[in-house]
C-alpha positions in Angstrom: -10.4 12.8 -6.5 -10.0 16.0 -8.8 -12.8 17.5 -7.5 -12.3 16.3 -3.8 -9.0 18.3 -4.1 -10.8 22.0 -5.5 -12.6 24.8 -4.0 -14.2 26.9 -5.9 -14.0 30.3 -4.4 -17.8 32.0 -4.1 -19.5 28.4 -5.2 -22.4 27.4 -1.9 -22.8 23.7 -1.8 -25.9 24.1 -0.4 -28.5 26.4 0.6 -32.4 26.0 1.8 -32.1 22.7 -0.1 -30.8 24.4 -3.0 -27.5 23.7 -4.2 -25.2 26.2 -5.1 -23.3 27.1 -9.0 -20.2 29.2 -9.7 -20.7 32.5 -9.0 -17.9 33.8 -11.5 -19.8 34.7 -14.6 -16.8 33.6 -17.0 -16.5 29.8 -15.8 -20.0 28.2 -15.0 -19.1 24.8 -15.1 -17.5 24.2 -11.7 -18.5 21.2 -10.0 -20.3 21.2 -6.8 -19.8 18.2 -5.3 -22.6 17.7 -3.0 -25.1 18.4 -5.9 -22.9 15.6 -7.8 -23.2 13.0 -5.5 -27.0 14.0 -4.4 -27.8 14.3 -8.3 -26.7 10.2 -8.5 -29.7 8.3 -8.3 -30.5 4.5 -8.2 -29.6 1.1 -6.5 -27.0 -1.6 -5.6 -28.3 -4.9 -5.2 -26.0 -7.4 -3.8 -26.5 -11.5 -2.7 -25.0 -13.8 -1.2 -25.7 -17.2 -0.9 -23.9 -19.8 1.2 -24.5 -23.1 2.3 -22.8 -26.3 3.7 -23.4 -29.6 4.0 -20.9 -32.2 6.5 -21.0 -35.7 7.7 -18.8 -37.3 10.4 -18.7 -41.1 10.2 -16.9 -43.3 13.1 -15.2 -46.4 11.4 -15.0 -49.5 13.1 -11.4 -49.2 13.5 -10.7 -47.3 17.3 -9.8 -44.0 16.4 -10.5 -43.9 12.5 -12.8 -41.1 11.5 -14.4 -40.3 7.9 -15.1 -36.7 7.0 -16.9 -35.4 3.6 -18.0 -31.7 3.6 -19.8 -29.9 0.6 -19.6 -26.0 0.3 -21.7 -24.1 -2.1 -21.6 -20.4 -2.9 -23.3 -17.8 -4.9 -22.9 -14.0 -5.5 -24.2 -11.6 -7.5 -24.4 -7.6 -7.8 -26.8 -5.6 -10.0 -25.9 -1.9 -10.5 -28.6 0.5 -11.8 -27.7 4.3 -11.5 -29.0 7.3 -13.3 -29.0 11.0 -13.4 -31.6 13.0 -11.6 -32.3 16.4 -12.8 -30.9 18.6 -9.6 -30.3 22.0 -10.7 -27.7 24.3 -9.5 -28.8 27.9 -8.5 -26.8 31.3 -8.4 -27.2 33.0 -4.9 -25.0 36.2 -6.2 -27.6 38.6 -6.8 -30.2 37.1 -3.5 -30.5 34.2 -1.6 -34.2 34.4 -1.4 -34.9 34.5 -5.1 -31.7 32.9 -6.5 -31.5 31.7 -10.6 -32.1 28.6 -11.4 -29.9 26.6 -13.8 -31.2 24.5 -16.8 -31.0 20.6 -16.6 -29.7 19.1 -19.9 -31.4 15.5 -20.8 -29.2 14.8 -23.5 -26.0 15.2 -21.0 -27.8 12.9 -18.6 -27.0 9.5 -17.8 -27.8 5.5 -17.1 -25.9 2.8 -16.2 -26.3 -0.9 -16.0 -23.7 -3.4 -14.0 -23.9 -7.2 -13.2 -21.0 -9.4 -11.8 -21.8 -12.9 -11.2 -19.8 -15.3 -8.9 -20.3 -19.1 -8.2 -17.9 -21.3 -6.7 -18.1 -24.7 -4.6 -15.5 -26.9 -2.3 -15.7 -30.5 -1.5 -13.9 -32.3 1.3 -13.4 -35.9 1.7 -10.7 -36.8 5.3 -9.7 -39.5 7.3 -8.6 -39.0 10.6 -6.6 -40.9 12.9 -5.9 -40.8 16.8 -5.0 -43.4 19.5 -2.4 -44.0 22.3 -0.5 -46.8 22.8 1.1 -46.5 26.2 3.4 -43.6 25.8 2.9 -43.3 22.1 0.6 -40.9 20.7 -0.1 -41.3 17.1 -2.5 -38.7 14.5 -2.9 -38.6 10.9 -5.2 -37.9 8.3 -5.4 -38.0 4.9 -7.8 -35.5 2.4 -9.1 -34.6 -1.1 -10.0 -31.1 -1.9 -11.7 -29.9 -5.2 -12.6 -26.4 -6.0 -13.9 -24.7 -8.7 -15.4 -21.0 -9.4 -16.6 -19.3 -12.4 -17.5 -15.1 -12.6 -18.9 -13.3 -15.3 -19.7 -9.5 -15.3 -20.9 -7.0 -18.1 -21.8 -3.1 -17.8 -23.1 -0.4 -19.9 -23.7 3.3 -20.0 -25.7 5.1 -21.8 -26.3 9.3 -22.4 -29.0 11.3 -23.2 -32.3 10.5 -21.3 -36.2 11.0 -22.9 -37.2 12.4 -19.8 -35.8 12.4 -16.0 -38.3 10.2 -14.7 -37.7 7.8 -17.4 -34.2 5.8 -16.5 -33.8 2.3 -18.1 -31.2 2.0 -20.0 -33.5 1.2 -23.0 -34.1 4.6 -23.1 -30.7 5.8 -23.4 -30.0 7.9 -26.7 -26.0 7.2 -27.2 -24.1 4.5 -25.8 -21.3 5.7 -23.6 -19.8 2.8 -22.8 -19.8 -1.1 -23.0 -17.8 -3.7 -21.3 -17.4 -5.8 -18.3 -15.3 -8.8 -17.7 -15.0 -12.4 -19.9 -16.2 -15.5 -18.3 -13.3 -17.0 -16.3 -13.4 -20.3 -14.5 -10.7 -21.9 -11.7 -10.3 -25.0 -10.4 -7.8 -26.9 -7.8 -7.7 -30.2 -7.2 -5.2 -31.0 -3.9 -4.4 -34.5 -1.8 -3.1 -34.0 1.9 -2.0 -35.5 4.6 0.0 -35.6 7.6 1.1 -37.9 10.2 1.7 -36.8 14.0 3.9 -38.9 16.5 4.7 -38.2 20.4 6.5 -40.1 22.8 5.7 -39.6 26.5 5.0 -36.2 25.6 8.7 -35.4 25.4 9.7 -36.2 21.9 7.1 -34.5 19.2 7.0 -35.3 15.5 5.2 -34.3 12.4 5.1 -34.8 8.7 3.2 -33.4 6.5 2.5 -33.4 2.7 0.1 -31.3 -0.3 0.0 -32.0 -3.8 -1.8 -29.5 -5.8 -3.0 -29.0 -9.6 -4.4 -25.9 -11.1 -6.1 -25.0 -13.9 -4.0 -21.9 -14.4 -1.4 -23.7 -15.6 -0.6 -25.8 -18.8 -1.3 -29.4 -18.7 1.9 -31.0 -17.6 2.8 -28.4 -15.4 -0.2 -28.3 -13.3 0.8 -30.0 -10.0 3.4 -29.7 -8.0 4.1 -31.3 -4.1 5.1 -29.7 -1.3 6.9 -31.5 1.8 6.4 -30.4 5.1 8.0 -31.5 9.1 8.8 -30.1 11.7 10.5 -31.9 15.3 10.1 -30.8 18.9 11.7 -31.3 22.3 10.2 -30.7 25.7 13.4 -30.5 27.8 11.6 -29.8 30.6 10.1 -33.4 31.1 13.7 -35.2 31.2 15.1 -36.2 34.6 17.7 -34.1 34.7 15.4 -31.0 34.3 13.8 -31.4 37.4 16.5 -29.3 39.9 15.9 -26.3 37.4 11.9 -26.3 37.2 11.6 -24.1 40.4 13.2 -21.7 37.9 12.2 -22.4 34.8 8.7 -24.2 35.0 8.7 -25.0 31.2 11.2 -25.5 28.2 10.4 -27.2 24.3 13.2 -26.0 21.6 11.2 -26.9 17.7 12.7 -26.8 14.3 10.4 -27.0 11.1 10.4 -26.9 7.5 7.5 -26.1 5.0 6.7 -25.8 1.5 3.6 -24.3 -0.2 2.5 -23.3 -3.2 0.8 -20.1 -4.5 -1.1 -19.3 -7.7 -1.1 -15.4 -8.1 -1.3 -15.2 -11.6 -4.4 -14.6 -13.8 -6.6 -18.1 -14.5 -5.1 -18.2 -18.1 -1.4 -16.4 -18.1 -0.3 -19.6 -19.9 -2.3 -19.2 -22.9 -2.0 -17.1 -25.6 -4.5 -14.4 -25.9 -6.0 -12.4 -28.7 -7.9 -9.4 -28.9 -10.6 -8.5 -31.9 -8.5 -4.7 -33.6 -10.0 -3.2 -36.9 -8.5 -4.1 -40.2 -8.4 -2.4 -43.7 -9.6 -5.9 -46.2 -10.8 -5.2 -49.8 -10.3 -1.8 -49.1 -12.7 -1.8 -46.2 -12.7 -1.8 -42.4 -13.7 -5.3 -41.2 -13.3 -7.1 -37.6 -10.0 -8.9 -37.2 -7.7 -10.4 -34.0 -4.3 -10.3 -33.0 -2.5 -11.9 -30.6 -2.4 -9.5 -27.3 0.3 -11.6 -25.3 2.4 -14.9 -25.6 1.8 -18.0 -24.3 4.2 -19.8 -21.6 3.4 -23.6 -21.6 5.9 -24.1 -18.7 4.7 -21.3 -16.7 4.0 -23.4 -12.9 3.9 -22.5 -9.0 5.1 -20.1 -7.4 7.0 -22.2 -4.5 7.5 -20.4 -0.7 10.1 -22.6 1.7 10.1 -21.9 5.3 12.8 -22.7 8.1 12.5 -22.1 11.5 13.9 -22.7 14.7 12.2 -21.7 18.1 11.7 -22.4 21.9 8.8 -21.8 24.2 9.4 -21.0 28.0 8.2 -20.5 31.3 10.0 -19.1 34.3 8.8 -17.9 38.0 5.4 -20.1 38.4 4.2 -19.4 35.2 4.7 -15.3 35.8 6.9 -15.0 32.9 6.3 -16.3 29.5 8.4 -16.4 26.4 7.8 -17.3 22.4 10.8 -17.0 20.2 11.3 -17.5 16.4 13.5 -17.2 14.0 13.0 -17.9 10.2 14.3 -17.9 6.8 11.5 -17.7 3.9 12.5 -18.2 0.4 10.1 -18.0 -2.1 11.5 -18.9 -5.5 9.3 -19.3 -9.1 7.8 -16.1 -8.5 5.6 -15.1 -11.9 6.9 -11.9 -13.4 6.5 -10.8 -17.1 9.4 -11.8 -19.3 11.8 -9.6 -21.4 11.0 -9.6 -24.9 12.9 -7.6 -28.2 11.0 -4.2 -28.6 10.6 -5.3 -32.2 7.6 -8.2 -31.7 5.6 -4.7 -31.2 2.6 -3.8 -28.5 2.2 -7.8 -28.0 2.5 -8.1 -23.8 5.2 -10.4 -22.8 4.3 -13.8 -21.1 4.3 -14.9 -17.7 7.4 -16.9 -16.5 8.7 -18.1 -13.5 11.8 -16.2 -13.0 12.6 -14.7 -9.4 13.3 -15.4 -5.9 12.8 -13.5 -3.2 14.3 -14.1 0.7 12.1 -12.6 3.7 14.5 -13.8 7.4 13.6 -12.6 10.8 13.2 -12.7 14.4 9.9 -13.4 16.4 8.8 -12.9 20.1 6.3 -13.1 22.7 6.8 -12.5 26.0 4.3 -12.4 28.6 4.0 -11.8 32.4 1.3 -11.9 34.7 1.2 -11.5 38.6 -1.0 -10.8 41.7 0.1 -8.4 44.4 -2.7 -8.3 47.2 -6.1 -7.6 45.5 -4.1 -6.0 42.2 -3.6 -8.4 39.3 -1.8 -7.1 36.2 -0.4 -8.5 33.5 1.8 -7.2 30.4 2.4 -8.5 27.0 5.0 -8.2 23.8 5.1 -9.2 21.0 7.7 -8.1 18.3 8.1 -9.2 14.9 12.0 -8.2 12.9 11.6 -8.2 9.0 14.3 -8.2 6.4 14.2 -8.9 2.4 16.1 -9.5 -0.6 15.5 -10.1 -4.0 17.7 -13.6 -4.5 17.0 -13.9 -8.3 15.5 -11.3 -11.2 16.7 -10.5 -14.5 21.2 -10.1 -13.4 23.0 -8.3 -11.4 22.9 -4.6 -11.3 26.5 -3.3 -12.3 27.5 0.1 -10.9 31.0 0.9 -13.4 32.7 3.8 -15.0 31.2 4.2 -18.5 33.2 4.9 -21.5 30.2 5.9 -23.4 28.7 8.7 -21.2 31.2 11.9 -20.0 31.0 14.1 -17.6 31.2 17.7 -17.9 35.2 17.8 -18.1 34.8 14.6 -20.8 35.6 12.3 -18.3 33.8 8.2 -18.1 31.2 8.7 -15.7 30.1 6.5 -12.7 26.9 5.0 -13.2 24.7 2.0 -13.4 24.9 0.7 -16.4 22.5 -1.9 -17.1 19.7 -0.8 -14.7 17.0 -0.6 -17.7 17.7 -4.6 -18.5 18.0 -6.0 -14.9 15.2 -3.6 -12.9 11.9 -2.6 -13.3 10.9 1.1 -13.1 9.6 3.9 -11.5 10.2 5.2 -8.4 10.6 2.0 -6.2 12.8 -0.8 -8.1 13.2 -4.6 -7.8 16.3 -5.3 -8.5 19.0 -8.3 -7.3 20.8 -7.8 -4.5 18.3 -5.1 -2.8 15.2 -5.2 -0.8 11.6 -5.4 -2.9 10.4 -2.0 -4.1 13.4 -0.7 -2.4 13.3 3.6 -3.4 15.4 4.6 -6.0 15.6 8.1 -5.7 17.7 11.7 -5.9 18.6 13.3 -2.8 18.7 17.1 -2.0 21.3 18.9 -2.4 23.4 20.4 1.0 25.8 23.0 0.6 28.2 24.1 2.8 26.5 28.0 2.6 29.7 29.6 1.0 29.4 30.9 -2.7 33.0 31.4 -3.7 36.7 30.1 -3.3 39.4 32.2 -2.4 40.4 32.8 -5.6 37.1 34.5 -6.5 35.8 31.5 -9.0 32.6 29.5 -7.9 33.0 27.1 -5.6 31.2 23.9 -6.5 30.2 22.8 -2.6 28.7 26.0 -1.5 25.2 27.0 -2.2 22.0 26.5 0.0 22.5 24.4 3.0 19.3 22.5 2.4 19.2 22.5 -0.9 16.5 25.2 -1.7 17.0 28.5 -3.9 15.5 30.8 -0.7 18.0 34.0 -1.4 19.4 36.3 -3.8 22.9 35.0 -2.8 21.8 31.1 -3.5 20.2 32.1 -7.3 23.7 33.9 -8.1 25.4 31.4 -6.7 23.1 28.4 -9.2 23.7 30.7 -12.1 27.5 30.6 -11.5 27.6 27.3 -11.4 25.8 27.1 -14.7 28.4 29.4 -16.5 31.2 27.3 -15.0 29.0 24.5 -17.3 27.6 22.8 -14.4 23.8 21.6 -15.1 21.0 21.1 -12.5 17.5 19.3 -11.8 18.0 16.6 -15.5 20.3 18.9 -17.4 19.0 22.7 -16.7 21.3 25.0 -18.0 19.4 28.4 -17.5 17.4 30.1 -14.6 14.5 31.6 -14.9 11.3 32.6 -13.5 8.8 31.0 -15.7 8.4 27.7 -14.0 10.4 25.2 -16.3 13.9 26.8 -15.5 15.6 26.8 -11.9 14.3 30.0 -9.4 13.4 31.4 -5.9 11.6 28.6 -4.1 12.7 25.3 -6.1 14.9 23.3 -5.0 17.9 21.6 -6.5 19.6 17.8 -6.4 22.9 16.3 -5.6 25.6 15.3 -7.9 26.3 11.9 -6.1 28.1 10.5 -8.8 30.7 13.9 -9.6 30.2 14.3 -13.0 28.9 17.6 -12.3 25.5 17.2 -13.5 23.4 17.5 -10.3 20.5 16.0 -10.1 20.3 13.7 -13.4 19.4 10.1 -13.9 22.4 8.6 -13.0 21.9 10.4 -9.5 19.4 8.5 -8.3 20.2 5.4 -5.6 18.9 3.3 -3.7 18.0 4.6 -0.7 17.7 1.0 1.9 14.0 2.2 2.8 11.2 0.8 1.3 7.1 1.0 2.2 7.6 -2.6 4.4 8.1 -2.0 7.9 11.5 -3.2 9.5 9.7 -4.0 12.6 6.0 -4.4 14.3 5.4 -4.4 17.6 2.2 -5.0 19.8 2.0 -4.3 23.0 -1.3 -5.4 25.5 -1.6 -4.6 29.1 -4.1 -5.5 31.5 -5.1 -4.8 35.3 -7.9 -5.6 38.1 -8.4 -4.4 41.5 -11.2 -4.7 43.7 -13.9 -4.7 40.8 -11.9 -2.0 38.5 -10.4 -3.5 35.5 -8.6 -1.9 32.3 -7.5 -3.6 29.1 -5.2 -1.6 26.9 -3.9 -2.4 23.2 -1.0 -0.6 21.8 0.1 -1.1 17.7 3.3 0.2 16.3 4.6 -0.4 12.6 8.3 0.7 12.6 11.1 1.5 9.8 8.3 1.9 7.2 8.6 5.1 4.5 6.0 6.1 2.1 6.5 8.6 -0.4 3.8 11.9 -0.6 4.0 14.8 -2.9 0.4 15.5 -3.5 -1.2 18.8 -3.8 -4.1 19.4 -1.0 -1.1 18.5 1.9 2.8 19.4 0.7 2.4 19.3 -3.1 3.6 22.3 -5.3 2.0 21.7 -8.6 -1.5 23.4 -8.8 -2.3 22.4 -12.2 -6.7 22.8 -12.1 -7.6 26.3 -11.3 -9.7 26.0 -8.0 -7.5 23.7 -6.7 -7.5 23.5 -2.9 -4.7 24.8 -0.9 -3.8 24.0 2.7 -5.1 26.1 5.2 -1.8 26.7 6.9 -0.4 26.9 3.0 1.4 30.3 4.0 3.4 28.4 6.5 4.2 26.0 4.6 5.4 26.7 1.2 7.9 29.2 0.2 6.5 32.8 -0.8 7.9 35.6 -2.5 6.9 38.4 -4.7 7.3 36.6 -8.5 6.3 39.9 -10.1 9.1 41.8 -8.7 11.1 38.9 -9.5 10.6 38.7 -13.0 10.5 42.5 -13.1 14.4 42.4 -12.1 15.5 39.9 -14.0 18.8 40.2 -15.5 20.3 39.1 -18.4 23.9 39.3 -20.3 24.5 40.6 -23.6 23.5 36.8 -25.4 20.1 37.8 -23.3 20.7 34.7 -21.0 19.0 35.2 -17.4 22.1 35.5 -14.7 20.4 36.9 -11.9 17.5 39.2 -10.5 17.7 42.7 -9.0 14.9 40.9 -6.6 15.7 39.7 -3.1 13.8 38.0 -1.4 15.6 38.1 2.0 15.0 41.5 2.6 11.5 41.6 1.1 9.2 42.2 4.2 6.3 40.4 2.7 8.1 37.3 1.3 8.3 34.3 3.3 11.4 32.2 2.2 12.4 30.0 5.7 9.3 27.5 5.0 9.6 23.6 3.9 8.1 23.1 0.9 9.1 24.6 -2.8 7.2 27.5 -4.0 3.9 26.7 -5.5 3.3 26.5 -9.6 0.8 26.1 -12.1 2.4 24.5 -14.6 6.1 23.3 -15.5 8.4 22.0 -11.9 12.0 21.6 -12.2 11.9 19.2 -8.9 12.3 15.3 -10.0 11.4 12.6 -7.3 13.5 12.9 -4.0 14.0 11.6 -0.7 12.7 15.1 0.5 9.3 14.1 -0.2 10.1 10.2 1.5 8.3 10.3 4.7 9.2 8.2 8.0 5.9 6.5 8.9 6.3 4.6 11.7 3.5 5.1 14.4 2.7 3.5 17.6 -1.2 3.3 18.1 -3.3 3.0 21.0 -5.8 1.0 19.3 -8.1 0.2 22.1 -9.0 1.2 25.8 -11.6 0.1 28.1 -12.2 0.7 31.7 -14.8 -1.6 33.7 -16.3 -2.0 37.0 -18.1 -5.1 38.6 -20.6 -4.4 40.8 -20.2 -6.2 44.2 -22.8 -9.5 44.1 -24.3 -8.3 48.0 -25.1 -4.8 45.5 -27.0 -7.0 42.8 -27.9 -10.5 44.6 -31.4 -8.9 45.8 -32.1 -7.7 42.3 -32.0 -11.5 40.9 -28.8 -10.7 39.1 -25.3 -13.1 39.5 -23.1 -10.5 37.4 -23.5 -6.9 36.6 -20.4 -5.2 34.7 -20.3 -1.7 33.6 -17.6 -0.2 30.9 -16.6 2.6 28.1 -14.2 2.3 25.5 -12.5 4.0 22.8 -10.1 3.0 19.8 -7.8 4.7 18.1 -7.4 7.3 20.5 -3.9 7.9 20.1 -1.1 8.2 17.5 2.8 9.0 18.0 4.3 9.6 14.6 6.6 11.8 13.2 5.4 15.4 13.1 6.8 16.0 9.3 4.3 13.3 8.2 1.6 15.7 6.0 -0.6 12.3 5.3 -3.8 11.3 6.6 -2.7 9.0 8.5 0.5 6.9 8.5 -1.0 3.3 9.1 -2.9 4.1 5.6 0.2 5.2 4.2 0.6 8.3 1.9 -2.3 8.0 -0.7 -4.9 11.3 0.9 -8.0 9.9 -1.3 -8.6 7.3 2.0 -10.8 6.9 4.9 -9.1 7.9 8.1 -9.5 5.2 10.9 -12.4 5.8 13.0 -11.8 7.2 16.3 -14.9 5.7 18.7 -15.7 6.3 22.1 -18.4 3.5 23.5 -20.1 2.5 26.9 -21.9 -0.9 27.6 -23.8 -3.0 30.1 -23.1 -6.5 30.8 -25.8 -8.2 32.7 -26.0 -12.0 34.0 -28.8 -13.5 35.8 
């Protein structure tokens, strides 16, 4: 990804089959990454085996069915790449006669990679149906067993005899050995469930699974989960009947469910060790330690569902409607334990020790109609989303703390426990707050002013967005700092070396007033987090007289993914000949740093206070853009919502138009049904025009794919 993101200025990929090296004559070794990929030779070899064997056997009981089904499956991948000598050739002096580089063998490379998978499922059910008068009774009953075992190992070698000779043999050095340790699975589950309807008004069902996995310690391998659920056609009582011209169709359902996951690794409840050198007898000799703890009661992970719905009909069928709402709680989730700092680099064991709450709101509706020869029909479907954390390590606590001042030696408002009850990083799960909800600073917003009335600095002027952009706003940063306010995790100086505050960076809020803008205890949570808040699909269809259209639309709403990332808004350039945007100049703020620097001023301690250097009225400086003036190395700008990026979208994932031909057209040519068509997907995106990212269905990582846009035409012939 490096590489993806540099361009080296001069370098050709490729010319006349040639490929191109850096032209500076100081730094040859610049990658070219055509040649690099073209200069990867070998093979991936990759099979899959899959077979299944079933038998259905009528008892002599009416109804009573026997199942028994027996999956198998194999797959492997062999992985043999090597280096091929593809030299790199210097077109500065003449692109007819360029220079060849020099191969080196003992730089050159081999690889070996093998991954082995085998699993295999057996089934054994018993199934149940027959009516007796108005009663309509179903069950079965089933036995599951599955196992799977992978193994994988890989190895590099460097330094090659000669290019055409590649096995790994012949490998002088070896690189790199390792792969991944035999690991086996198994799951052994009894089912069932019993159905029961009465004159098909009153509906009933119960259900049942009891599971055992290997990746738990014996004793704690199975669990059972309960499941029902009740129905009620309204619209088949007596009473109903005045209301069906109407409403043609009513059933209100309530259900419960419980499953079970295992997302753990196949032996989290063992303790693991790890082979480390060891000085014995004065000697380095092979020993083990003990690489994490073992957690004999760690068990399921248990998900409970409620929820309450009602299907409906109205106008002849023309209008349809699905509606659900439901209350998730999954409880027992696995997360790594808190251990004392002093039991050393051992990793802490897997427990079950959270719960997590998802509720929402579910709906289809649906209408379909004729008018003449032109039939249409329209459908929606929205799905609402919120979630909590329920249950973690304790509750956050947000309290004046004696221990820490603020610049006038004040307690200071803060959260105090956040390192013992959260994880870290950027997005936090925490009680009380939605999963990897973002925990971050927020810009700073002045009001624009500099000074009070009585000449001191006032403490809410500034920049209105935040961003050093003028002469006045540096002053007016530097004042602040001699009044003993600090900036940006503690700053206390400006200056034009990168690692102090300057023209172009921008600066954080003090939310908590303890007049240190921008440190740790500024950050918050923010409400947003990567999960949408709501997803919508939207289908629409239409036919007249042999036309026809079907249209898909796809929208994820409420979502927010968070990009600073040099190649699209990032300010760090830290690899010389990394890329820039194209449209860079409009983007990030420019001024003239030389002239900057050249004016700096300082007091008589030889503290920075200021430059003679304005940017506003330099002609050739560009200070109204977004993004914070670009650096090599240093950045004063922590993580903030500036760089948190709305990406909602609503797609228009598919579109095709089709005509049928008219059968008097094709009934001479032998032919019942001729249809012609084109399509295209993803032709269309609405999202927010701040979004720098590839795309905002992928989210905000640039190193991706973008979704295919296609454009197709067909045939459909019947005879």
């Amino acid at each position: 990804m490096t590489y993806l993101l540099q361009a080296w200025p001069g370098q050709t990929p490729i010319y006349d089959g040639k490929y191109g090296a850096s032209e500076h004559p100081e730094v040859t070794q610049k990658d070219n990454i055509l040649q690099q990929v073209a200069a990867q030779g070998g093979q991936n070899t990759y099979t899959r085996l899959n077979t299944t064997w079933y038998a259905n056997i009528e008892l002599p009981l009416k109804g009573l069915v026997a199942e028994a089904k027996f999956n198998w499956s194999q797959y492997s991948r062999h992985d043999e790449h090597y280096s091929q000598n593809l030299p790199r050739y210097s077109f500065r002096e003449s692109f007819d006669t360029p220079k060849e580089g020099i191969g080196v063998l003992d730089q050159a490379t081999t690889y070996r990679y093998a991954y082995e998978s085998t699993s295999y499922t057996a089934d054994l059910l018993l199934r149940y149906n027959n009516t007796f008068g108005k009663h309509d009774v179903g069950a079965f009953f089933g036995y599951e067993q599955y196992r799977a075992e992978t193994t994988g190992f890989s190895a590099e070698k460097k330094g090659l005899i000669d290019w055409s000779i590649t096995d790994i043999t012949s490998g002088a050095e070896m690189n790199s050995i390792g792969g991944s340790a035999k690991s086996v699975n198994a799951i052994i589950s009894y089912f069932g469930r019993v159905n029961y309807a009465y004159a098909g008004k009153y509906l009933l069902e119960a259900s049942f699974r009891s599971d055992a996995s290997s990746k738990f310690a014996p004793g704690h391998r199975n669990s059972f989960f309960p499941s029902g659920s009740v129905a009620w056609r309204i619209s088949e009582e007596p009473f109903f009947e005045s209301l069906k011209n109407a409403v043609n169709s009513l059933k209100i359902r309530a259900s419960y469910g419980s499953l079970g996951n295992t997302v753990g690794g196949n032996y989290d409840w063992q303790a693991l060790y790890k082979k480390v050198n060891n000085v014995f007898d004065e000697k380095v000799q092979n020993g083990l330690i003990q690489s994490s703890i073992q957690n004999l009661a760690l068990s399921w992970e248990k998900v409970t569902t409620y929820n309450f719905g009602l299907d409906a009909s109205f106008l002849n069928q023309r209008l349809t409607l699905e509606a659900d709402f439901y209350l998730r709680k999954t409880s027992d989730i696995l997360t790594n334990s808190i251990i004392y700092k002093t039991m050393g680099s051992i990793s802490a064991p897997m427990s079950n020790t959270a719960s997590l709450t998802n509720h929402g709101f579910e709906f289809n509706v649906g209408w379909n109609d004729q008018i003449n020869d032109f039939r249409y029909g329209i459908g929606i479907n929205m799905a609402f989303n919120k979630n909590k954390v329920t249950d973690f390590k304790g509750a956050l606590q947000y309290e004046l703390d004696e221990n820490t001042k603020d610049i006038w030696g004040n307690p200071t408002w803060r959260y105090t426990n956040l390192a013992d009850v959260s994880t870290g990083g950027d997005t936090r799960r925490v009680e009380g707050h939605m999963i990897d909800e973002y925990f971050l600073r927020r810009p700073y917003k002045g009001d624009g002013s500099y000074k009070l009335a009585d000449g001191s600095v006032n403490p809410k002027g500034g920049p209105r967005d935040g961003m050093i952009r003028t002469k006045a706003d540096l002053d007016w940063v530097a004042a602040m700092m001699a009044a003993g306010y600090t900036f940006n995790n503690n700053l206390k100086n400006i200056g034009s070396n990168g690692s102090n505050l300057w023209y172009g960076d921008l600066i954080m809020d003090d939310v908590n007033g303890d007049g240190k803008y921008g440190n740790d205890d500024d950050r918050e949570f923010t409400g947003k987090s990567s999960t949408p808040k709501v997803t919508l699909g939207l289908n629409i269809t239409a036919a007249w007289r042999g036309f026809d259209l079907n249209m898909t639309w796809s929208g994820r709403f409420g979502g927010y993914h968070y990009l600073n990332s040099k190649g699209a808004n990032g300010s760090m350039i830290t690899n010389v000949g990394d890329a820039l945007p194209g449209d860079a100049w409009d983007k990030f703020y420019f001024y003239d740093s030389e002239a900057s620097h050249a004016g700096i001023i300082k007091d008589e301690n030889g503290t920075i206070i200021g430059s003679s250097y304005d940017p506003a009225t330099d002609p050739n400086a560009n200070i109204s853009n977004e993004y914070p003036r670009l650096l090599t190395s240093g950045g004063t700008t922590p993580s903030n919502t500036f760089y948190l990026y709305n990406t909602s979208f609503f797609k228009l994932k598919s579109l095709q138009i089709g005509y049928t031909l008219p059968k008097k057209w094709i009934a001479p040519a032998k032919i019942s049904n001729l249809r012609v068509f084109v399509s295209g997907e993803n032709l269309l995106t609405i999202k927010s025009s701040r979004f720098p990212g590839v795309d905002p269905e992928l989210g905000s990582s640039l190193a991706v794919y973008p979704i295919a846009r296609m454009f197709s035409g067909g045939l459909s012939v019947t005879f």
